[in-house]
Structures are given as C-alpha cells and as structure tokens.
C-alpha positions in Angstrom: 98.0 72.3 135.6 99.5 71.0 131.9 100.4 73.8 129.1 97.3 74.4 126.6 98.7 72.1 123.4 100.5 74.0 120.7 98.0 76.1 118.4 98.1 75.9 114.6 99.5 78.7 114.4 102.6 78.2 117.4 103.5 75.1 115.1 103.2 77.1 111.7 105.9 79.2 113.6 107.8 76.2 114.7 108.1 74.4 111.5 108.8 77.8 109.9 112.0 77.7 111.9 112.6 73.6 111.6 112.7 74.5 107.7 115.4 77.1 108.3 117.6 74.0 110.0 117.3 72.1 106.4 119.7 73.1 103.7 117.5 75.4 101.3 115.6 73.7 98.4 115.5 70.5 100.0 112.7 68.0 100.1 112.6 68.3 103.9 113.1 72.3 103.3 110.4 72.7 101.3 108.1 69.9 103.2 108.4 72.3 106.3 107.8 75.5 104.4 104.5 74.7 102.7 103.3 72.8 106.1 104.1 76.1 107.8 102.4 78.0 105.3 99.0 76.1 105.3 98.4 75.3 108.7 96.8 79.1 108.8 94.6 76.8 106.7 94.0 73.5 108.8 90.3 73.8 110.2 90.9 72.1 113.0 93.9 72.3 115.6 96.6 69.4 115.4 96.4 68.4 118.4 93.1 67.8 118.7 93.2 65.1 116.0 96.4 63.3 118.0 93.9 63.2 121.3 91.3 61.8 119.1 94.0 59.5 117.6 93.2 60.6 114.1 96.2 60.6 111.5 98.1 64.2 111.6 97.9 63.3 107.5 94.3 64.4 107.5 95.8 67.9 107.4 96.8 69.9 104.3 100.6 69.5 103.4 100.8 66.9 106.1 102.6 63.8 104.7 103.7 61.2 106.8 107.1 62.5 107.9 106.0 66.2 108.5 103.4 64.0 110.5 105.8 62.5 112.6 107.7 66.2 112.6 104.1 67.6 114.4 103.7 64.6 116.1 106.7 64.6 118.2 106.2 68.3 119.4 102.5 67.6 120.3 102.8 64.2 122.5 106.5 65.3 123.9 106.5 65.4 128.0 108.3 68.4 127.4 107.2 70.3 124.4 109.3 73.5 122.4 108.5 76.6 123.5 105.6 78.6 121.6 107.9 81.5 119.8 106.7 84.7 119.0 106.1 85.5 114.9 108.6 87.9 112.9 106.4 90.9 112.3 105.9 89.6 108.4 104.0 86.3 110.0 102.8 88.3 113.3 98.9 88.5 114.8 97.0 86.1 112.1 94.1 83.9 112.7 94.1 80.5 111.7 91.2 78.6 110.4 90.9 76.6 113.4 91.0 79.8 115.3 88.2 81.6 112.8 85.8 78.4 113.2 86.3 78.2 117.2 85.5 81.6 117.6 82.3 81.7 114.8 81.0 78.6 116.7 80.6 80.6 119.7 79.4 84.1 118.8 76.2 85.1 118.7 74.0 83.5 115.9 73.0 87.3 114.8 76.7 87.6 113.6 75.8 85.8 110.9 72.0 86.2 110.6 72.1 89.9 110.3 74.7 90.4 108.1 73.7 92.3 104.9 76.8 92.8 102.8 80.5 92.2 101.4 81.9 94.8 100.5 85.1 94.5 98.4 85.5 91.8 95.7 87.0 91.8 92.4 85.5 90.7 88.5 87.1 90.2 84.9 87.1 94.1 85.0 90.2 94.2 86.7 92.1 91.3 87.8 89.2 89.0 89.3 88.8 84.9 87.9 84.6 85.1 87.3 83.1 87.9 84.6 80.8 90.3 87.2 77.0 88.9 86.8 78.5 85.5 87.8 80.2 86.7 90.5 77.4 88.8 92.2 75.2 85.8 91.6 77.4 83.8 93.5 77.6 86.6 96.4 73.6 86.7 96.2 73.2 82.8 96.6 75.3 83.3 100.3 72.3 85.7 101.4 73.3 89.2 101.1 71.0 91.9 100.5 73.8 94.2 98.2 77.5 93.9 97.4 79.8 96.5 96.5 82.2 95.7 93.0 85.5 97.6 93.5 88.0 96.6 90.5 91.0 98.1 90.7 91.9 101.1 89.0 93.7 102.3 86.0 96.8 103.0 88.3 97.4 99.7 88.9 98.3 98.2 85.7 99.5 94.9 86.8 96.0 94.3 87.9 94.0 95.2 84.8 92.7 98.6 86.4 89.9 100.0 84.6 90.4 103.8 83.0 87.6 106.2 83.3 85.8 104.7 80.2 85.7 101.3 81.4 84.6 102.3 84.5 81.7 103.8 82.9 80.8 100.2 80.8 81.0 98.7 83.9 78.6 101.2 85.7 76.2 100.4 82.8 76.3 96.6 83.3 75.5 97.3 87.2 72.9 99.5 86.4 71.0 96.4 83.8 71.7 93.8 86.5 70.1 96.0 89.2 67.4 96.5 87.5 66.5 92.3 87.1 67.3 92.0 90.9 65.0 95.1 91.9 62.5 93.1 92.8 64.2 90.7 94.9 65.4 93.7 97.3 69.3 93.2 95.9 72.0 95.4 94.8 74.7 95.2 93.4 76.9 98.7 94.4 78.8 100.4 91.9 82.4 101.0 93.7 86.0 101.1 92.6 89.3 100.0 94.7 91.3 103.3 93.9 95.1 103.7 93.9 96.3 107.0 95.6 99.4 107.6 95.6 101.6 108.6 99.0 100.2 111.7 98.5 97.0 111.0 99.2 95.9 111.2 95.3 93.5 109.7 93.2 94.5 108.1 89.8 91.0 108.5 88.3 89.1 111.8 87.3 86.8 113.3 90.4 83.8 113.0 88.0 84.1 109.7 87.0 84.0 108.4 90.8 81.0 111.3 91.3 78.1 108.4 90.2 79.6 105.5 92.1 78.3 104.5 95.6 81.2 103.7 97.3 84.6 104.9 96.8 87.5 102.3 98.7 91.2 104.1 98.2 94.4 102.0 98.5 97.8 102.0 98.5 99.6 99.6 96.2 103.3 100.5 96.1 106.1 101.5 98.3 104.6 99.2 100.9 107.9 98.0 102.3 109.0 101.5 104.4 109.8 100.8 107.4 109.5 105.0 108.7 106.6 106.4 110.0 103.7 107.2 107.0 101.4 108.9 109.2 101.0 111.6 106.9 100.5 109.2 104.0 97.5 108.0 105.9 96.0 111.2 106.9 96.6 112.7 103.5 94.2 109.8 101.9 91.9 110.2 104.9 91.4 113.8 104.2 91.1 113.1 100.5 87.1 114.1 99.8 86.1 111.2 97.2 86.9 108.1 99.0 84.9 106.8 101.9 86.7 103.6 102.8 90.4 103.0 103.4 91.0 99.4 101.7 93.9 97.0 103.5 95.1 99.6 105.2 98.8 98.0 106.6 99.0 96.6 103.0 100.5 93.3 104.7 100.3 90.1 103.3 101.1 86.9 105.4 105.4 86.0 105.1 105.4 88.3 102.5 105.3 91.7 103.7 104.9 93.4 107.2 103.2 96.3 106.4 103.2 100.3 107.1 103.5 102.0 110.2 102.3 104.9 111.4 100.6 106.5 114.6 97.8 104.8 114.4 95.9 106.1 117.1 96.1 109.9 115.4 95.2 107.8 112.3 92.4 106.7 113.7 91.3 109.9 115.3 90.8 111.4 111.8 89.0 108.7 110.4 86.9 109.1 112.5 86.5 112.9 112.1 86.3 112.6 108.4 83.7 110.3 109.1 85.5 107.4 106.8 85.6 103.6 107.2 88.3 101.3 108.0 88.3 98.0 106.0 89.1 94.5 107.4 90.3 92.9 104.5 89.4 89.0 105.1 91.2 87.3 103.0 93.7 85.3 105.4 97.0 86.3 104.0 96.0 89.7 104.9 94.0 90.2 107.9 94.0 93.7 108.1 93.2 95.6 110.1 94.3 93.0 112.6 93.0 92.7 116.0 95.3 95.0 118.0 94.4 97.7 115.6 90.9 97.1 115.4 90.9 97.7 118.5 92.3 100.9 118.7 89.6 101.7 115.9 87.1 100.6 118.0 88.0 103.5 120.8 88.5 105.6 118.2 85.1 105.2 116.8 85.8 104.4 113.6 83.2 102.6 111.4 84.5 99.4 109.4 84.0 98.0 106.7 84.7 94.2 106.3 85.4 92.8 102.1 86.1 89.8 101.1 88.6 90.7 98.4 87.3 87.5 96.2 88.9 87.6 93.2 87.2 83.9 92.8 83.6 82.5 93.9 85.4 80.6 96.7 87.0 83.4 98.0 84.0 84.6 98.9 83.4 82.2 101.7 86.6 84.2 103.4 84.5 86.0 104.9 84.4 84.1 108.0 87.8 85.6 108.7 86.5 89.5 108.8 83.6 88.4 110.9 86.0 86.5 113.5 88.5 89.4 113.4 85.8 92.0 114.6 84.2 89.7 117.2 87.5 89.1 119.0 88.4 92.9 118.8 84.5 93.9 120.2 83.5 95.6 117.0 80.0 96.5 117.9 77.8 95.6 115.2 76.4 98.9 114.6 79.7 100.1 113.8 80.1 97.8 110.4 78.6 99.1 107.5 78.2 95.1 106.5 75.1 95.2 109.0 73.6 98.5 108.4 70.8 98.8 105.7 71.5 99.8 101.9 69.4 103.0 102.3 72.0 104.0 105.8 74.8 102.6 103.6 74.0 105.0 100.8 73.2 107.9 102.8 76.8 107.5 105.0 78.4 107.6 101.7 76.7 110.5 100.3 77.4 112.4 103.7 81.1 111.2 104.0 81.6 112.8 100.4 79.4 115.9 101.0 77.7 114.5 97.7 74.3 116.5 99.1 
C-alpha cells in the first residue's frame, strides 16, 4: 500500500526548509518563504490538483517555478520525508484540512451555532467602525455577538480607557435596542490585559455592566519557563470569565507559553471560566492537543473569531474544525448555548448575583 500524498501543511514544512537552502533575500528565498507561509491558506490539497492534472499555479503564491518545486515532491517515486514542525510552526490546521473536516461533521455544527464571540471595531484596533461590523456578523446568522476591543493597557492597539469604554457601552445599548425585535444582540465585552500577575488594567466597576469579560496576556510571551502560576493567577481573578488566546502563539512567529496545563485546566474548570479557541489561523489556540486535555478537564470554551475585518469573520470555520477534531461536545461551547444561559454563566462565573 502507497504513502498518503504530502499534506499542505508537510510541504509548507518542506518548502520552509528548501527556502533555508537559498541564500537569504533571494528571489528563490523569498519565493519559498511566502509559498510556505500560504499554503496554511490553499483550500484544497496540492496533490489533489496534480491527480486531477490541474496547474499547481491555481494556488496562492504558486508561480510556475515554486510549481515545478511542489511538483517534483508530489509525483517523485520516492518522495522526501514528511518532517516534523519547529514548535513556532507546530499543530496548525490548514484550509484544506478545516474544509475536509467541516464537509464531514454533522450539519448541526453549523446549523446550531448561535454566536462569535471575540472580534474587534474602530474602538480599539479593528478596520470597520462597530454598527458595520455587527451588521456584517448578523448577515452570517448569529443570534448575539460579543465586542471585546482591547483595553487601555495595550496602547499599540488603541485600547479603550474606562471612559471610552463607557461611550462604547452606550452605542451597544442604542443598537440593541433597533435589533430587539429581531431576537439579536450585540454583547458588551472587553479583551482585557492582565498582567503576569494575574491583574486587570481597567477599574473593577467599569467592567461591573459588561456581559462578558475575556482577559489576555499581551507581553512577555516569549518565556520559555513554566508560567503555570501566571495562568492560575488570571483564572482566579474574579471579573474575567474567559481566558482569550491563551498560548499567545502566532503561526512562525511565536511558540507560545508553557505551563502545566492539565492543573491549568483543572482550575478553569473549578472557577467555572471558559477557555477560548481563538480562530484566526495564525493562531489556533487552543490547539487540538490542548483542547483536548480541556475537554477531560471539563472546561467550557469559548470559540472568537478575532475579526478585526468583515472577512475575518468568515475564520470561523477554523474554531469550529479545531473543536470537532478534539470532540468538543457541543454543549460545552458557549457559541451554542442560548443568550439567556450565556448571560446567566457569566453572571454566575463573576458572582455578579
């Protein structure tokens, strides 16, 4: 019996070492590195377009000698060896993987789902002001949304102080009350910085009227010692209820934090808190083999776009694909659950009785 064909993502690895071969900054260099970079993008695996004898140059960042670069590996008698990803480029789904797997799942993956839960407006550092970008959400079928601009901690992304915050909540509250009657909501939520502590940036009152809280960490994400105290710390802190990105990876950029992730997990659950799957593809995260151990853990998740763009929000494909290959039961992801059990985990995960 022949070898499966090489995956998008084995040659994204493969011509991620072939550009390493080519002297840096060359044409052929650079050629191999974007190649390797966007086949996480390609919707449909190389080699099934070389059995169907279909150009390799239908593919994103695919000219005609990359094309001959793929092609080789892909009709060779004796192929190269799949080789395993550096951590920084390790356990992410391509597009072709995320499309195989959604055609396959059960059509209430999509049917029931209710929600995204993490994208970004002109508040903070997103592309499309906020009434354009829930409109956009609505028009893909969701019954509510949460809007979680960053805050005033992270400067580099526009993060809103506690007065802005506040402008924002009134916005929300006048576009809620057009969409009333059409059984949609928009949620008022924040992505928070803490700090390794476990800290907020933002005054306890001014997070006190919002209906989800997500906290994240945005700096010193490149330690390579345990942080398991960093993540119980924010776990235990009493106003968030979701843990955003929670690795902090981001696809040949950065690997991530480390920590005991099964203890991690334990007190999520305890604190009754929810673990995000942060869809965009450069990030992934959770990833599968932690989802998993989130899964035996109990946790519940959380799965967000991160749009900071209308078309980002169609990366939500990716969350969905990520929990059905770990066996995220359904129930489990708040993105499935009503507004009113949404709303009332919230208040009980805060103790905002």
């Amino acid at each position: 019996m022949s070898d499966p064909p090489l995956s998008n993502g084995q040659l994204s690895e493969l011509l991620a070492l072939e550009a390493d071969r080519h002297e840096r900054g060359s044409n052929k260099e650079k050629a191999l590195r974007r190649a390797s970079r966007l086949a996480l993008f390609w919707p449909v695996e190389a080699s099934r377009l070389v059995s169907e004898e279909r150009s390799l140059t239908e593919l994103q960042a695919v000219g005609p000698w990359v094309a001959g670069v793929l092609g080789a590996w892909l009709t060779a008698t004796d192929p190269p060896e799949p080789v395993e990803p550096p951590p920084v480029r390790r356990g992410f789904l391509t597009l072709a993987e995320v499309r195989g797997t959604m055609a396959t799942a059960p059509a209430e993956w999509v049917d029931e789902l209710r929600a995204d839960l993490q994208m970004h407006t002109t508040y903070s550092d997103g592309a499309v002001p906020l009434a354009e970008m829930a409109e956009s959400a609505f028009e893909l079928g969701y019954e509510f949304i949460a809007v979680t601009d960053h805050s005033k901690g992270l400067k580099i992304a526009g993060g809103m102080d506690e007065a802005e915050l506040a402008v924002q909540g009134e916005e929300i509250r006048r576009l809620n009350d057009r969409l009333v009657v059409d059984g949609r909501r928009v949620l008022r939520s924040i992505e928070m910085d803490l700090t390794r502590e476990g800290v907020e940036d933002m005054d306890p009152a001014s997070l006190a009227p919002l209906d989800l809280v997500m906290g994240a960490f945005h700096s010193k994400l490149r330690l390579t010692e345990d942080q398991t105290d960093r993540y119980l710390a924010a776990l235990r802190n009493p106003h968030i209820t979701t843990l955003a990105h929670p690795r902090g990876r981001i696809f040949n950029r950065r690997a991530g934090l480390w920590a005991d992730w099964p203890r991690v997990f334990e007190e999520a659950a305890v604190q009754g808190k929810a673990l995000e799957i942060d869809a965009n593809p450069n990030r992934q995260d959770l990833d599968g083999d932690l989802l998993r151990l989130a899964v035996d853990a109990g946790c519940w998740i959380s799965i967000g776009t991160d749009a900071h763009s209308v078309f980002e929000l169609r990366f939500i494909e990716f969350g969905l694909a990520l929990a059905i290959r770990a066996g995220v039961p359904r129930e489990r992801i708040l993105n499935y659950r009503s507004l009113d059990d949404v709303l009332r985990w919230s208040t009980e995960t805060r103790h905002l009785r």
